[in-house]
N, C-alpha and C positions, 0 to 999 in steps of 0.2 A: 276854313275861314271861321271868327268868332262871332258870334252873335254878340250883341250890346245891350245888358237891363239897367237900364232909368229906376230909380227905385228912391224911397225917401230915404232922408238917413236917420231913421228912428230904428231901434232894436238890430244896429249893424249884423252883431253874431247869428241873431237869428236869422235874417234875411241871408248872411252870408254862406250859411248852414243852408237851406233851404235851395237855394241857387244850384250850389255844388250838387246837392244829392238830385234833384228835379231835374237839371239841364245835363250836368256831366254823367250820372249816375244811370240815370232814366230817360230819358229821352236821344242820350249817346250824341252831343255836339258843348265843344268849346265857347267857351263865353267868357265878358268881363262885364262888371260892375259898376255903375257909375252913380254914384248917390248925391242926390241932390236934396236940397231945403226945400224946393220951389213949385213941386210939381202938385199936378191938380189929379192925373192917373201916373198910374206905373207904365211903363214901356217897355218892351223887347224888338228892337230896332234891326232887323235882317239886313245880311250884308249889300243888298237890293238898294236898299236905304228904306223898304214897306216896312211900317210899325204895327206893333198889336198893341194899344193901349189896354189896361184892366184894373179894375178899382183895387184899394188898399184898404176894404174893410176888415177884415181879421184883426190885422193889428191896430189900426185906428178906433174899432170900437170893442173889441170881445178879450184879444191878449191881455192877461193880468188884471181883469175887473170883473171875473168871476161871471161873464157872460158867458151863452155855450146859444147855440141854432135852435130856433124852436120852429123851423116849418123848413119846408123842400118842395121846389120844383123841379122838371125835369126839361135837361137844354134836350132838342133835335137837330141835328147837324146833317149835312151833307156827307161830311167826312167821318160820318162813325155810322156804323151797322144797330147802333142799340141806343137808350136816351143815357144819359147821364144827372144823374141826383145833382141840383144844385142848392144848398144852402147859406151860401155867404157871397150876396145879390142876386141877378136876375140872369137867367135861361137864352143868355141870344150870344149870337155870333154872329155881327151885324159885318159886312164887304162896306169898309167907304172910303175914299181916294186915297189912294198909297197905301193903303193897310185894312186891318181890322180893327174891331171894337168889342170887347167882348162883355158883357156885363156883368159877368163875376169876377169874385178874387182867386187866382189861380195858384199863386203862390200861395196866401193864406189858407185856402183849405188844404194844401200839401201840406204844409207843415202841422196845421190842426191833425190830420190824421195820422201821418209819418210819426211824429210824439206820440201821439194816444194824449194829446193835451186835456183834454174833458177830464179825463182818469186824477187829471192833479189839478182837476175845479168839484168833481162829483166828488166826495169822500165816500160815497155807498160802498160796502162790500158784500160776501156772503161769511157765510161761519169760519171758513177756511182765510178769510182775507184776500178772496179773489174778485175783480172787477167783472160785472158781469155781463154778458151781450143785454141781458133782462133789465140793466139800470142804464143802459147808453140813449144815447141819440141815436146810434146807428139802427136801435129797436123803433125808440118814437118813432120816426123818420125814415123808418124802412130802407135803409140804404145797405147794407150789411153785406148784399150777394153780388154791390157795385166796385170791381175794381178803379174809385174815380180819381187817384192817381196816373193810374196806367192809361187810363179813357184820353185823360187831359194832354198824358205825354204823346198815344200816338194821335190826338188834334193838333199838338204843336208838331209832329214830325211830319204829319202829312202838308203841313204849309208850308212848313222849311224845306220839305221837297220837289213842291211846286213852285218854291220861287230858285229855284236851282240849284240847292245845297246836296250835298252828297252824305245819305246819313242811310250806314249798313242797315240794314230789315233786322228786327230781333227777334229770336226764338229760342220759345221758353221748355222748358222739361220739367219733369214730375220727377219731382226728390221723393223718394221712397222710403223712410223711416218708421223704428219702432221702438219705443218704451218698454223693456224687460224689466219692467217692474220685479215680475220672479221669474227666472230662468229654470225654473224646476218647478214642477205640482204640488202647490202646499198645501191643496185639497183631499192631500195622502197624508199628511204629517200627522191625524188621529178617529179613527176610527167616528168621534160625535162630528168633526167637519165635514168627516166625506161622508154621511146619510145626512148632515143639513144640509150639504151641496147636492144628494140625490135628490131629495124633497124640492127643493127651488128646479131645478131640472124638470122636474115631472110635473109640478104641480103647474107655476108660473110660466114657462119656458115649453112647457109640449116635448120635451125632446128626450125620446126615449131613450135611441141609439148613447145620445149622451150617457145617461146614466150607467146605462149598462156596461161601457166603457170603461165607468171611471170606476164603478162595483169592481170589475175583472181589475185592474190594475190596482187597487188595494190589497186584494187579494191575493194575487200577485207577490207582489211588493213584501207584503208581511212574510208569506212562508218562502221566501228567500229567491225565488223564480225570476226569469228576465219577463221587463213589463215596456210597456209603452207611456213614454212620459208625454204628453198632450201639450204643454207647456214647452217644454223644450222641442217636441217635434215639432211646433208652429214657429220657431227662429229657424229650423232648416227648412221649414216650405216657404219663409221670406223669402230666404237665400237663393234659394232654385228661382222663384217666383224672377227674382231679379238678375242671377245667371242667363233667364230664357231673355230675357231684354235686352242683356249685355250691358246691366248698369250696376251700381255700388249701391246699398244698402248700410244707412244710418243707425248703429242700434245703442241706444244711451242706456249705461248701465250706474245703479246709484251705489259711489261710493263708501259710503257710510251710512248708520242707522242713525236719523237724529231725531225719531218720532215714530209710536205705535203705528203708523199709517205707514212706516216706509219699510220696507222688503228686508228679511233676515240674512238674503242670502245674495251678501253684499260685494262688490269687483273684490274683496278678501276672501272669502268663501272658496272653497277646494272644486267645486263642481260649478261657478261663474267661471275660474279661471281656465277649466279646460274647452267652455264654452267658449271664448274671449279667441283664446289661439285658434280656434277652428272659424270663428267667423275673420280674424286678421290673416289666416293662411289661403282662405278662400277670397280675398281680394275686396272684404266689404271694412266700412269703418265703424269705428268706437269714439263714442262721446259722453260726455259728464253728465248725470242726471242728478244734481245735489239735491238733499232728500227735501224732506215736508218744512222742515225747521229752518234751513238754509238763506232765505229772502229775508227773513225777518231778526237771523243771527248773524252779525257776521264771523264770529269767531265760528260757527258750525263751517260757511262756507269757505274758511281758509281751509280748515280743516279739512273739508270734503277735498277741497285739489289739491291740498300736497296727496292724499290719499290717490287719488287719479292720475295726478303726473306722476307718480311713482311708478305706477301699476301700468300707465299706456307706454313711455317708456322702454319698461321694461320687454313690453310685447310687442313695440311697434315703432320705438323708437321716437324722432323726435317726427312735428307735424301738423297737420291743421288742428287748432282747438274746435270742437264743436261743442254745445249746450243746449239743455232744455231743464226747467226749474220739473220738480217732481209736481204733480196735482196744477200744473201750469204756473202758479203762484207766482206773483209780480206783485213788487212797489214799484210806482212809477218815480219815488222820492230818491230811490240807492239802488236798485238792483242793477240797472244798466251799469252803474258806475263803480259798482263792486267787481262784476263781470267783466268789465272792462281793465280792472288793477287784476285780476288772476289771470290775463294775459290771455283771454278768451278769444277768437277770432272771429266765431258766427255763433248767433244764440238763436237760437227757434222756439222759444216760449209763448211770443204773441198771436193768439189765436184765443178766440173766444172760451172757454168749457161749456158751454151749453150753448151753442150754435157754432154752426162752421159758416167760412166765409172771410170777408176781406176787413179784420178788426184797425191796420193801418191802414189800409185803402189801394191795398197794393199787391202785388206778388212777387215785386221784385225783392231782392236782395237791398239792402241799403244801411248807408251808416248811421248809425246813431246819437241822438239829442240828449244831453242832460239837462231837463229843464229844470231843477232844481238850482243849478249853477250856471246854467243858461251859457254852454259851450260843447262843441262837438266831441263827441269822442273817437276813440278808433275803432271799439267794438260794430261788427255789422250784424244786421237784422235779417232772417230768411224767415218772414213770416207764416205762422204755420197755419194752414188756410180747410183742411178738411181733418178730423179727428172722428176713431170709432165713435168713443163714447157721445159725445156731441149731439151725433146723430141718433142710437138707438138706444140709448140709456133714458130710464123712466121717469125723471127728474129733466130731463133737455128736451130736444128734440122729438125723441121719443118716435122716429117712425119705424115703418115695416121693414121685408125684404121685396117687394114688391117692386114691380118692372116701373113704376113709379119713382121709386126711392132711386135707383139704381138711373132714372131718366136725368133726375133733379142734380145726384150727384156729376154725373157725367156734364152736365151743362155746366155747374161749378167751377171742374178740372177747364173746361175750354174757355172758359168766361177767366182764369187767370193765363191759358196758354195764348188767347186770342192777339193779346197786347204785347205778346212778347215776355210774360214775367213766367214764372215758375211754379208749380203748385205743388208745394209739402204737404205731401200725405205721412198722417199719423195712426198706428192702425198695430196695435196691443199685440203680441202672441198669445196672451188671455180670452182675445177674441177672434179665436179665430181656430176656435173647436169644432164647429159645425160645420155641415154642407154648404148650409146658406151665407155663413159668413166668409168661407172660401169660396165660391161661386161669386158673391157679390165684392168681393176683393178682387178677386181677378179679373172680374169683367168693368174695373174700374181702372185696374193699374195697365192696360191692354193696350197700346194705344193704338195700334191698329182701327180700332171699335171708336176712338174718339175722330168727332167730326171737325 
């Protein structure tokens, strides 16, 4: 049975956008649209005939006038385990005759966070031209660790199933992915890199074992002897890591060079390719990582996928497209919409660089907004929700390996499985040389361990 929204009829596409992805997408129930001139709230009307009324603040005071949230409270509900950040009205979910009342905008903060709409009111970036968790709202307003997408969807599913409706339970999984920036040690490639990578080891880093490691595999290496590549052995401990789970393993590998910043040894390179067949023979997948230059060029990024469909293709034949921008790097003005003309299917770029957590508001998978042109696309979004670097890099987050860190992260994964969505973990074979960094990887992707 469908459910009915009442809705003004200001900004059709968007509201129409928003409906689909909220109700059919996320929340898993049919619905139709009914837009009116007249109304005083919006409505969702259950086949009961109970309504939820909820204000139309987003779009009547913030869409398109360069407004953005400057305070948050937090709703407590019956029907949820944890509070919910509210920014666009007020904290209640009032029971009154034939229905509810709720006193925020439900739609409008979905769509505020599903776009990353802020991103195309804030012009702030970092030196790379990335958006940063550091310049959001989601910072001021500490909302960042709240999936309140997913919060809202299952407050509306738990109503819609107490007034009778029949809406399957969803459950979510931990997408397992990694960024082969380099598939081989370039830490070897000369003699002054691999003693200024001994030094940062030893000096910074505490880690001896490391060093000593990468000394013997230099050494190695040079007088012609078999060596242990560190780099490349961390894509086969992904692999196993995700064999013992019985799941597939995402590994985005970049095309082309279009920037000092991006990896020499590119899906053309003779030792990527033999890597490529061994991760496509062992049952995991291959996706597009277009390099540093890519967002910003678009002839780099044609460029990079004819380079890709050539080469997956060839290895793999035809199949789902997957993506993630190199250095995360996003225009909220083109890049969806670039990605979406290279015939892309899921992209997983969205995720903060220096904080992990829910930068759309979500964990679900979802389609995507061109608000530049203010119309849906087909590309979907699998928001990337925890990153190594995010976490212990000395510019972000910057924490430990402490049973702490490993507490925080764990609640993160369940805080997106709780709702039903899915948590992409991003997690480098650069990092993932150490004990601690394999220790605290596996005692994350485990799920047995997660509560």
């Amino acid at each position: 049975m469908n459910i009915t929204l009442q809705v003004k009829s200001k900004y059709v596409n968007e509201i129409e956008y928003i409906s689909k992805v909220f109700f059919s997408e996320i929340v898993g129930v049919s619905f139709v649209i009914d837009f009116r001139d007249d109304l005083e709230f919006n409505t969702i009307i259950l086949p009961s005939g109970k309504k939820i009324y909820f204000p139309n603040i987003f779009f009547d005071d913030y869409y398109l006038n360069g407004r953005l949230p400057e305070s948050v409270q937090y709703l407590k509900s019956e029907y949820l385990s944890e509070k919910v950040p509210i920014f666009f009205g007020l904290p209640s979910v009032d029971k009154i005759d034939k229905g509810f009342k709720f006193g925020f905008d439900i739609l409008g903060t979905c769509f505020f966070l599903l776009t990353c709409y802020e991103e195309f009111v804030n012009k702030k970036r970092d030196c790379y031209g990335r958006f940063l968790h550091a310049y959001s709202c989601s910072n001021k307003l500490k909302y960042v660790e709240y999936p309140i997408v997913d919060q809202f969807a299952y407050l509306i599913r738990c109503i819609l199933i107490e007034d009778g409706l029949n809406i399957s339970t969803k459950s979510g999984s931990l997408n397992i992915t990694c960024d082969v920036d380099w598939p081989y040690d370039n830490r070897l490639s000369s003699l002054k890199i691999t003693l200024r990578t001994v030094a940062y080891l030893l000096i910074k880093k505490k880690r001896l074992r490391c060093a000593i490691n990468l000394v013997s595999s230099f050494i190695k290496k040079r007088v012609g002897w078999s060596y242990q590549d560190e780099y490349r052995n961390a894509v086969t401990f992904i692999m196993e890591q995700c064999e013992t789970l019985n799941k597939k393993g995402l590994f985005y590998f970049i095309p082309k060079k279009t920037h000092s910043l991006d990896t020499d040894q590119t899906l053309l390179s003779q030792d990527a390719n033999e890597l490529l067949n061994e991760i496509h023979s062992r049952g995991h997948l291959i996706g597009c990582h277009p390099g540093f230059l890519c967002s910003e060029k678009t002839r780099e990024m044609l460029n990079s996928y004819n380079i890709f469909y050539s080469e997956l293709r060839r290895i793999c034949g035809e199949g789902i497209v997957h993506n993630r921008n190199h250095f995360l790097k996003w225009d909220i003005n083109s890049t969806a919409r670039e990605l979406n003309d290279q015939g892309v299917d899921f992209d997983s770029t969205l995720g903060f660089s220096d904080h992990i957590g829910f930068r759309c508001g979500t964990a679900y998978d979802f389609t995507m907004f061109d608000l530049k042109n203010r119309e849906m696309l087909k590309i979907k979004q699998r928001p990337l929700i925890i990153m190594d670097a995010s976490v212990f890099h000395t510019s972000y987050q910057y924490l430990d390996y402490s049973v702490n860190t490993e507490v925080y992260l764990k609640e993160i994964v369940n805080r997106a499985l709780r709702y039903g969505g899915n948590c992409t973990l991003l997690w480098h074979n650069t990092h993932l040389l150490s004990d601690e960094d394999r220790n605290m990887y596996k005692s994350i992707i485990m799920r047995e361990e997660l509560c």
